[in-house]
C-alpha positions in Angstrom: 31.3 95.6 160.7 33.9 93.4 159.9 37.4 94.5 159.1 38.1 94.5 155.6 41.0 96.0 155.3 42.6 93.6 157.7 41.2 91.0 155.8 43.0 92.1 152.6 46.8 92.0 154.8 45.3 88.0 155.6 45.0 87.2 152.2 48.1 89.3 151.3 50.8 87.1 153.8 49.1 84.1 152.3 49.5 85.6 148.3 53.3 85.9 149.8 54.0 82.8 151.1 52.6 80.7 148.2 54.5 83.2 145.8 58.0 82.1 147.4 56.7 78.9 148.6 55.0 77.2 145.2 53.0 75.3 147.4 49.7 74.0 146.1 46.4 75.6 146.0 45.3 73.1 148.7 48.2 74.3 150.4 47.3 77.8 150.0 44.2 77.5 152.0 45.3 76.1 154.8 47.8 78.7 155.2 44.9 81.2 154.8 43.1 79.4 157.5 46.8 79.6 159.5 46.8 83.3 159.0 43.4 83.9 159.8 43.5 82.6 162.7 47.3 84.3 163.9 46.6 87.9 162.5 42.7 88.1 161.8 41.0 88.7 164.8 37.6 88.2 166.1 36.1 91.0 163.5 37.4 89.9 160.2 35.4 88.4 157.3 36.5 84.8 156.3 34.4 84.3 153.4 35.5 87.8 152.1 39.3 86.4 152.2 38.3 83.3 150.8 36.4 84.7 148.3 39.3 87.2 147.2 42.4 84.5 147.7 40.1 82.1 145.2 39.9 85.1 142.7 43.3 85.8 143.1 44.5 82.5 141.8 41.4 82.1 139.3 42.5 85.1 137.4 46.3 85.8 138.0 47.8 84.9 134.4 45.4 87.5 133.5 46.1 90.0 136.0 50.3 89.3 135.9 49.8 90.4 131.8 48.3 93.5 133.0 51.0 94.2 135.1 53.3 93.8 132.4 51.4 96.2 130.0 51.0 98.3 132.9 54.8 98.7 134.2 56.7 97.5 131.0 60.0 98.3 131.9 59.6 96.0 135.4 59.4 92.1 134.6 57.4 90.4 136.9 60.5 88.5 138.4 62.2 92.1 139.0 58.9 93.3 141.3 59.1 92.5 144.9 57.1 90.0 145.9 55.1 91.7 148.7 54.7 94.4 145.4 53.8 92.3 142.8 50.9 90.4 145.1 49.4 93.7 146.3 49.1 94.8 142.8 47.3 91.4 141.9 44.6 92.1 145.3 44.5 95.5 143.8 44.3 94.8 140.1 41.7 91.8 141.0 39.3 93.9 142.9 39.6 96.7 140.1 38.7 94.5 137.4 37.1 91.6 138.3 35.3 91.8 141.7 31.7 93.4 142.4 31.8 97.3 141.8 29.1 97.7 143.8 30.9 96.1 146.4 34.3 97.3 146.1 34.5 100.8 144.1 37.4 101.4 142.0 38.9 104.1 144.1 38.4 101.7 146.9 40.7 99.1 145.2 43.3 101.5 144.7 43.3 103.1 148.0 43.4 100.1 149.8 46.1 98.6 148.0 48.1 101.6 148.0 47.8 101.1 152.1 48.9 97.7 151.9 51.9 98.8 149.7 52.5 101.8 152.4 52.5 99.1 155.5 54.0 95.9 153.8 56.3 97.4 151.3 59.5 99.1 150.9 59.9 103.0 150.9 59.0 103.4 147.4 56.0 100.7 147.2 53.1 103.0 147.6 53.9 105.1 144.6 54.9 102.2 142.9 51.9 100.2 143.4 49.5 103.3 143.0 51.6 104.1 139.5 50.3 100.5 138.0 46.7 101.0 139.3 46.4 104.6 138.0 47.7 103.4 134.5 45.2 100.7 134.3 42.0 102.6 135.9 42.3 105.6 133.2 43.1 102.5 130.8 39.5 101.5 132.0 37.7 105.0 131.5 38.3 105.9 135.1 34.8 104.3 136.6 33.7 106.3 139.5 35.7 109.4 139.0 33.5 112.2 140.3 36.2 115.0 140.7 39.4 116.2 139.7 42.8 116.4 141.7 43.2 119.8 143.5 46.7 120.2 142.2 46.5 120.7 138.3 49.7 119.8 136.3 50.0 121.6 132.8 50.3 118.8 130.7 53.4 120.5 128.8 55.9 120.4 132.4 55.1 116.8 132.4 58.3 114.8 131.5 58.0 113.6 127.8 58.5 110.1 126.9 58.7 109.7 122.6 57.1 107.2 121.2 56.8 105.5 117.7 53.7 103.3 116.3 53.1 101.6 113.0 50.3 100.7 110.4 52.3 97.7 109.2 50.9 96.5 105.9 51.4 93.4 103.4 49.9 93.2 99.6 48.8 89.1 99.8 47.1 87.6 96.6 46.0 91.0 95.4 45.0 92.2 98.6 45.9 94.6 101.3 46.2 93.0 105.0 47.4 94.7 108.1 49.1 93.4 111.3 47.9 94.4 114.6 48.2 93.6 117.7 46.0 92.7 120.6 45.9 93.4 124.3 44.7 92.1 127.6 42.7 94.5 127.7 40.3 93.6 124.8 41.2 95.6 121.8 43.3 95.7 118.7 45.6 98.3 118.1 49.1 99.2 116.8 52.7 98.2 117.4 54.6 101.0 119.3 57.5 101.4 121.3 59.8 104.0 122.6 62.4 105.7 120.1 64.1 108.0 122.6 67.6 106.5 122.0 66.4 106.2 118.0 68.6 108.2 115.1 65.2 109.2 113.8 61.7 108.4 114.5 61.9 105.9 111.1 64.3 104.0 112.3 63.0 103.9 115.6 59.5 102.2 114.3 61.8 100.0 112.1 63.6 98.3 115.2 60.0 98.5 117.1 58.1 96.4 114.5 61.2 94.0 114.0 60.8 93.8 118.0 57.9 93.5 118.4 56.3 91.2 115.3 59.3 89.7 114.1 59.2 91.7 110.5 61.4 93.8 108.4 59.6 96.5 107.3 60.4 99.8 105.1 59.1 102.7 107.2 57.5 105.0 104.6 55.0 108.1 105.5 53.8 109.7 108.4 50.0 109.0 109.3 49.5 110.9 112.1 50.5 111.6 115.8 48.8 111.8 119.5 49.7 112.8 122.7 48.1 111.4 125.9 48.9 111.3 129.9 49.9 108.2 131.4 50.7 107.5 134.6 54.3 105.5 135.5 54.8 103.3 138.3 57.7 105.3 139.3 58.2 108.4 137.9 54.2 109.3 138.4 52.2 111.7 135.4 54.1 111.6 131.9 53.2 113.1 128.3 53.7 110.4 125.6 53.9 111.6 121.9 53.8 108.9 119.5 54.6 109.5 116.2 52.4 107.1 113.3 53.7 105.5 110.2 52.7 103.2 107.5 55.3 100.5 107.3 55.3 97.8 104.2 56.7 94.2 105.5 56.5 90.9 104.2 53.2 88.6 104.2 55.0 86.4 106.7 53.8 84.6 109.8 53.8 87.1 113.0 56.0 86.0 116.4 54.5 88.1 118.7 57.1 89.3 121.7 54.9 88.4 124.6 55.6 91.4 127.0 53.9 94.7 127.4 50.6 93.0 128.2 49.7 91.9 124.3 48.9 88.5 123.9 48.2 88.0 120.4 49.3 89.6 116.6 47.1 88.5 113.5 47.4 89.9 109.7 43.8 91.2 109.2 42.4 92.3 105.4 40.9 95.6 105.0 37.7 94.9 105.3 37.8 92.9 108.0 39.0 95.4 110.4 35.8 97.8 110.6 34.2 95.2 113.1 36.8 95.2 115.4 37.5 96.6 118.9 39.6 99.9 118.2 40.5 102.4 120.8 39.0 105.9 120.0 42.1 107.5 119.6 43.7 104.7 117.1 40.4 105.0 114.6 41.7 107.9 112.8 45.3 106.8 112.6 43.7 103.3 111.2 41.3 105.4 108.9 44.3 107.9 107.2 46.1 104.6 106.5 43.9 102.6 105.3 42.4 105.7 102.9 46.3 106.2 101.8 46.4 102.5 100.7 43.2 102.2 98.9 44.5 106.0 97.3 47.6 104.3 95.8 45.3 101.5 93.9 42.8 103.8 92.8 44.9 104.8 89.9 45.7 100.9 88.8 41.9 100.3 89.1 41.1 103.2 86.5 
């Protein structure tokens, strides 16, 4: 049986060399057949590094805003090299390549090896961090059992969050500005307010941050607490703390970090069709019912 795991540390020197190279794509491949043929062996299986060095580069703009939504406190250009192209094997073969094939935990596992022989001290953690985060972003596919060691969630390090329902009145109407991620769905601006005065003024600087408004931070709409896992400083409990926020009908500029790739203003009823995460729905719903509750009385 050929050796896929060698195969992966092929495709991985060549990622390397045409990440601090910027040769071509042309390029690329012959330094994959280079490579191949130095460090590959008799038993390993060329069209299986072809096929994951073309996938690679088909889908690495995709895969590179991942990362970013995955670890947002580490810019690509701040992630080792031999790091940031192990994540994109491990990210691509997650996401994108034949399940059947390649189960998730396979993915992960296999680039957390590549991080462990190629990386620095901390890689493996690092690189198994970002995959975690993304495969219980994903619904965990495959998971069939739970970890030995159970963690109560409350000794888990807390990380405080705040996240907005920013609103605008627009020719008589109601219209909401959300956000949307690589991942597929619409949800909320949020952001850490650790090093806030108070959680208000925390979403305040978030929304400015993030979509470019001033808003007046008015009622709280809800909460939520979840697990997440951190590239570095493993399992953490993030409480995020909800708020309707009133801002200007204005055009949205969109920071482009944190793995979001577009903002849009949205009217009410236009936001039932779309793609939601479970646990945003009722923070949504208690806004929107608070809204429509402060023109019920004008409408009488």
């Amino acid at each position: 049986m050929a050796n896929r795991h060698l195969a992966r540390s092929v495709v991985l020197q060549t990622l390397f060399e045409r990440d601090t190279t910027h040769v071509s794509e042309k390029e690329t491949q012959d330094i994959l057949a280079r490579n191949a043929e130095e460090f590959g062996g008799d038993d390993t299986d060329r069209p299986f590094m072809d096929q994951l060095l073309a996938g690679v580069i088909a889908k690495q703009k995709d895969i590179d805003l991942i990362i970013e939504k995955a670890a947002p406190d580490w810019p690509l250009d701040r992630i080792a090299p031999v790091d940031r192209n192990i994540l994109r094997i491990g990210l691509y073969e997650l996401l994108f390549a034949d399940r059947a094939q390649v189960p998730a935990k396979v993915a992960i596992n296999e680039a957390i090896e590549l991080a462990k022989t190629f990386g620095g001290e901390s890689s493996g953690r690092f690189v198994n961090g970002v995959l975690g985060a993304v495969y219980k972003e994903i619904g965990e596919p495959g998971k069939d059992e739970q970890g030995k060691k159970k963690v109560k969630r409350e000794e888990l390090p807390l990380e405080k969050m705040g996240g907005a329902i920013v609103y605008a009145k627009h020719d008589g109407q109601y219209y909401l500005a959300l956000v949307h991620d690589v991942f597929g769905r619409w949800t909320l601006s949020k952001g850490h307010i650790e090093n806030d005065p108070s959680p208000e003024e925390g979403v305040k600087r978030v929304v400015k941050e993030e979509l470019g408004l001033d808003a007046a931070v008015h009622d709280q709409v809800g909460e939520n607490e979840y697990v997440a896992s951190h590239p570095e400083k493993g399992k953490v409990r993030k409480h995020v703390w909800f708020f309707v926020a009133e801002a200007p009908f204005e055009p949205l500029a969109l920071k482009k970090s944190g793995g979001l790739d577009d903002a849009k203003w949205f009217r009410l009823q236009d936001i039932i069709d779309l793609n939601f995460y479970d646990d945003m729905l009722p923070i949504v719903t208690a806004a929107v019912q608070k809204l429509l509750d402060q023109t019920a009385p004008a409408a009488r």
